[in-house]
N, C-alpha and C positions, 0 to 999 in steps of 0.2 A: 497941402497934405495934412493931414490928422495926426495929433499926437496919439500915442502908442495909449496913452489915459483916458483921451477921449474915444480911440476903438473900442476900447472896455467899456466903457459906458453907454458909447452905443449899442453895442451890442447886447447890454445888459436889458437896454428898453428895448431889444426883440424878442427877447427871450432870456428868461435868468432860471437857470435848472443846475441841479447839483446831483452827482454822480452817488451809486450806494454807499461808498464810502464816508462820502463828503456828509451824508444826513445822517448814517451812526456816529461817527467822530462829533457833529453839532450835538448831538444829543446828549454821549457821554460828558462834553464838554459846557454845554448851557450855553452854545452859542447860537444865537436864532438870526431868522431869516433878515431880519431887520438891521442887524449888527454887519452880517456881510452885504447889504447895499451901504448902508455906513463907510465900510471900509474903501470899498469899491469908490463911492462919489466924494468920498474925503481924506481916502490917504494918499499915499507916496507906493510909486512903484519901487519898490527893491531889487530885481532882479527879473530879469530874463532869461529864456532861457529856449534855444531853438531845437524841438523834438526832429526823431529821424525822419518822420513824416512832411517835417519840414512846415510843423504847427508849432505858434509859439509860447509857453508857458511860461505865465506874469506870475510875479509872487507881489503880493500890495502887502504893506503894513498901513494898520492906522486903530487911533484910539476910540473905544465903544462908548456910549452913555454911562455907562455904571464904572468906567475908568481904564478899564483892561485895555491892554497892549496887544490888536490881534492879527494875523497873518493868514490871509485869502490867498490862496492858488488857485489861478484858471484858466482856462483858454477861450479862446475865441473857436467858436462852433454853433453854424446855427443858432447864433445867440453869445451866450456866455455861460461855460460851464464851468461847474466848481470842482473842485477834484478832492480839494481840502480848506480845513480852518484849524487855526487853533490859537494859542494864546501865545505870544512870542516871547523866543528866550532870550538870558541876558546880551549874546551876539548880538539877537538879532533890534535891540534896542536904538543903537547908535550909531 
């Protein structure tokens, strides 16, 4: 059976889209597309998390090229969908 990291990855070479949200929050934020496969094929899951739909919501952390600390949400959907990003806070460090 598949680790819960490796679904994510899979699913990410079927498909990797990000939700309205997910592409103003990158923007305001200067996080690019590149930074969240980053995260995705070299962090750490943090947390799970099972919707009422009975779809599961991963939160990854991991470190970008320019240094930053950052935090991917997404789900597994047709692919891999992103919901959100952002730069993670001090909780969410350690």
């Amino acid at each position: 059976m598949l680790d819960e990291k490796q679904k994510i990855i899979n699913a990410m070479g079927q498909a990797l889209y990000y939700t309205d949200h997910a592409r103003i929050k990158m923007i305001e934020r200067n996080i690019t597309r590149e930074d969240v496969r980053m995260v995705i094929l070299h962090g750490i899951i943090t947390r799970t998390e099972k919707e009422k739909n009975s779809t599961i919501k991963y939160k990854l952390r991991g470190r970008i090229l320019d240094g930053r600390l950052l935090v991917v949400v997404c789900v597994i959907q047709n692919g891999c969908l992103i919901i959100t990003t952002y730069e993670a806070t001090v909780e969410e460090t350690g």
